[in-house]
Structures are given as C-alpha cells and as structure tokens.
C-alpha positions in Angstrom: -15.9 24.0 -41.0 -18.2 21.6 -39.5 -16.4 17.8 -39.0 -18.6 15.0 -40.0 -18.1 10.6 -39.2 -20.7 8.1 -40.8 -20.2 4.4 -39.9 -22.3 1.4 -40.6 -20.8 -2.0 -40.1 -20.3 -4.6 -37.2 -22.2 -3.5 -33.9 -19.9 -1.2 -32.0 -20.1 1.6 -28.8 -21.3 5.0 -30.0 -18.5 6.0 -27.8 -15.9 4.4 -29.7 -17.0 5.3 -33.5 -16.4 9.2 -32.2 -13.1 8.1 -30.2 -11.2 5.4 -32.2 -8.2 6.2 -33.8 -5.5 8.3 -34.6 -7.5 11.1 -36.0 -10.7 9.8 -34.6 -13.6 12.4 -34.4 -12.8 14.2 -31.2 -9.0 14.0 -32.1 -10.3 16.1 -34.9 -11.8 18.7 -32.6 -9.2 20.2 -31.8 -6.7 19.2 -34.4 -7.7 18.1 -37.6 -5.2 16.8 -40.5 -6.9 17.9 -43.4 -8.7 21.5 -43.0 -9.1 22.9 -46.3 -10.2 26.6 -46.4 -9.3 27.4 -43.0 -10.2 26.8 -39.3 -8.5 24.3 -37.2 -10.5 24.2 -33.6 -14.3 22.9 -33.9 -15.5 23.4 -30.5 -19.0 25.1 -30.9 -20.7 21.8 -29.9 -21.2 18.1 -31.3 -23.8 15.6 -32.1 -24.2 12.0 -33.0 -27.5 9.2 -34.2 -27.9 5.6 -34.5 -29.6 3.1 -35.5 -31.0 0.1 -33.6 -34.2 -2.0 -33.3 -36.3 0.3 -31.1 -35.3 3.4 -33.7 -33.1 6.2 -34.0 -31.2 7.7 -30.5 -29.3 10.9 -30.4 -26.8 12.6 -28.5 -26.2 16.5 -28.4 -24.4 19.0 -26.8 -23.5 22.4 -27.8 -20.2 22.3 -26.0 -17.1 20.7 -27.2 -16.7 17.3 -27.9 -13.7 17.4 -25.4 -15.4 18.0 -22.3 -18.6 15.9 -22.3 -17.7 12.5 -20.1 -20.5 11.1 -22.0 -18.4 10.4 -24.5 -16.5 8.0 -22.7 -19.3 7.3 -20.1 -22.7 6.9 -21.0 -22.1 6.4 -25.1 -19.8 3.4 -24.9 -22.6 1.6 -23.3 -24.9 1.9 -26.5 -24.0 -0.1 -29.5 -25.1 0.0 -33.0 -24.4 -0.8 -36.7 -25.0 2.5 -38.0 -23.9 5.9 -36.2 -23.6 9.5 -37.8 -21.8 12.3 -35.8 -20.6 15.7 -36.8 -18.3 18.6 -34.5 -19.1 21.7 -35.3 -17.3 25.0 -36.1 -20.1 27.5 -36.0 -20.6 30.5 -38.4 -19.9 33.9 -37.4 -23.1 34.9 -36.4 -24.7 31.8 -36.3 -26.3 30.6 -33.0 -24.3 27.7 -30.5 -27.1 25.8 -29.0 -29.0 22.9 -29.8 -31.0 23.5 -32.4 -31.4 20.7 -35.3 -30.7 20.6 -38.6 -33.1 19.9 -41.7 -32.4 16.4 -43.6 -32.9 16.2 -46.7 -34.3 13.3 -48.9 -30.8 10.9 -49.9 -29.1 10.7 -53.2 -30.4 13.2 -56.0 -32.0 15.9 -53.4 -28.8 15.8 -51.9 -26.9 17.1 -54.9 -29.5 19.2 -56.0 -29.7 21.1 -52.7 -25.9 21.4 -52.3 -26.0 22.5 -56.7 -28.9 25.2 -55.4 -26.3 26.9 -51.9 -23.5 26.7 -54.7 -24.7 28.9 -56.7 -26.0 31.1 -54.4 -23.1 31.4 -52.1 -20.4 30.1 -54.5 -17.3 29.1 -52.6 -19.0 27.6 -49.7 -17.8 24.4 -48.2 -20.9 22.4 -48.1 -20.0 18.8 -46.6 -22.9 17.2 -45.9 -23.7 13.8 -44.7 -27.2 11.9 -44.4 -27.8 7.7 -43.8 -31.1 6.3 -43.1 -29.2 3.4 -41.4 -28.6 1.1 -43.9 -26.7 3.7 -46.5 -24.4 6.6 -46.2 -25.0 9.8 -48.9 -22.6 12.5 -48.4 -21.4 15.2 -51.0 -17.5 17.2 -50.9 -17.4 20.6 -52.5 -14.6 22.6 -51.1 -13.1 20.6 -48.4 -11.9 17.2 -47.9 -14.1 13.5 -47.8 -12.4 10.5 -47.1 -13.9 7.0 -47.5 -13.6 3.7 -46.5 -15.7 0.7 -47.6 -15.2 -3.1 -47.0 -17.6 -6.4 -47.5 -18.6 -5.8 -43.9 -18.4 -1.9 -43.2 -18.3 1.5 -45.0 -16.9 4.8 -42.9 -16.9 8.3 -44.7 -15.6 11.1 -42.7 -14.2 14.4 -43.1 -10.7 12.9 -43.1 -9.4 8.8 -42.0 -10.0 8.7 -38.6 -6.8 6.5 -38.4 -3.5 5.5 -40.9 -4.9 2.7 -42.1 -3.9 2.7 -46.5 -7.6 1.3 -47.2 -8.9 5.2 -47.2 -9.5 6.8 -50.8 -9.6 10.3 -51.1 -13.2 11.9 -52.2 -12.6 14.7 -55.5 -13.9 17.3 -54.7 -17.2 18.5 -55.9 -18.0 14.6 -55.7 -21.4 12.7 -54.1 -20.7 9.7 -52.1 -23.2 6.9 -51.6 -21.9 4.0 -49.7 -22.7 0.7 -47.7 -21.2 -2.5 -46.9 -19.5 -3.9 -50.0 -21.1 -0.6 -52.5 -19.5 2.4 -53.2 -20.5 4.8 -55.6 -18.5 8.4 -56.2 -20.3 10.6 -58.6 -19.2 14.1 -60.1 -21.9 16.7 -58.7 -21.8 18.1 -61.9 -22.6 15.4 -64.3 
C-alpha cells in the first residue's frame, strides 16, 4: 500500500516535508510503523506537488525514494506552504513508471468515488489524498490515517511522521478535510 504526506503550514523545503522526522516519508519507505493489510517496503517510485505563487511544481521518479539525491539536493532548495507526496507500493501487475494519476473533485466526489471502488472491489485499501493548496481531503478505508492540525499548520499522512502526542488517529472508513485551525473527520458512510 501506497504511503501518502499532505502538509500546508509555514513555508518549508519540499525536501524536508518528505525527510523530517522519526517516521518521516522516506523513513516510511522502507519501514513503516503502521502497515495494515500487509506490505512493508514501498519502493516502486515516489512523487511529490506544491504550491507557490507561479503555480503548482512537481517532482517524480519511479525509483525509490531512497536513492534520488534530489531529495536532499535539488528539493530542499524549493519552499512552499502546501506540499503533497505519496511512495508507492505498486500492484501486482500494475506498471512502475511515471504515469499520473486522475484527481478527483475535493470533498463529496471524494467519498463517492472511494463508496463506488468499495463496492466493487470490497476490501480494498483506498487511501487517498487531494489539496488544492489551501485544504487537505483525504479518505481511510482499510489502512491507517493519521492527522495533525494546529492554528498555523495541518499534516495528514499515512502514519505521524514523528512522536510528537498532538497526532489523532483517523477511524477507519473516515474522510478527512483539514487546514490551518479546521479539521473535520466524517464517517464515509453517513
């Protein structure tokens, strides 16, 4: 299962949202705390967006997190208040290269696109994660969501990303949406 990081808050390297802490992103590449449903290595590639005044960058490679000095390089040069990065665990039979995902409009097309794979493919772990910048939307069915939200910054990722208590848990089967100072956890099935 794929590893997802959203972060909007205080300006800060791309470079360090995927590297800070304990169980920062690429500490989760290869050894995550909180796997559910299997899998532990998540080295079929990573990406990562932000936000800043000219528009939206992005970063991908399909090769591990692990071995890209970009990481460290060339992304702690770019700074930005809102950042979205995922490590990916491909599945079996599903290509490793750079092809992009579709996005999906936030809130309400979110749930109802994760309600539609659910009962299609019940059982599947379908952590998804969107922002348009300014707001994080992420749904938890089957595997873990953390979150973290502050007057000044909200983080949700696939687990903390350090030990700090402030973390709360996401149910499962729950959609977040979160910003700054506002967090809202839903039931998917309300």
């Amino acid at each position: 299962m794929c590893r997802h990081l959203g972060y909007l808050g205080p300006a800060r390297s791309v470079g360090d949202v995927l590297t800070a802490g304990t169980s920062s992103l690429m500490q989760q590449s290869w050894a995550p705390r909180d796997m559910r449903g299997g899998g532990t290595v998540n080295a079929d590639g990573f990406g990562a967006a932000w936000w800043t005044d000219d528009g939206v960058g992005h970063y991908r490679n399909p090769m591990p997190i692990w071995t890209d000095p970009a990481v460290t390089d060339a992304l702690t040069s770019v700074r930005s208040t809102a950042v979205v990065a995922a490590i990916r665990s491909a599945t079996v039979g599903m290509p490793v290269d750079r092809s992009s995902s579709d996005s999906q409009e936030p809130g309400e097309a979110l749930a109802g696109l994760v309600r539609d794979v659910d009962a299609a493919a019940p059982g599947s772990r379908l952590n998804l994660l969107l922002s348009d910048g300014r707001t994080l939307w992420a749904t938890a069915v089957h595997h873990a969501l953390s979150v973290r939200v502050d007057g000044a910054s909200a983080v949700v990722a696939s687990e903390p990303t350090d030990d700090d208590a402030d973390w709360r848990s996401v149910p499962d089967r729950s959609i977040v949406t979160a910003a700054a100072g506002s967090l809202d956890i839903t039931p998917l099935d309300r």
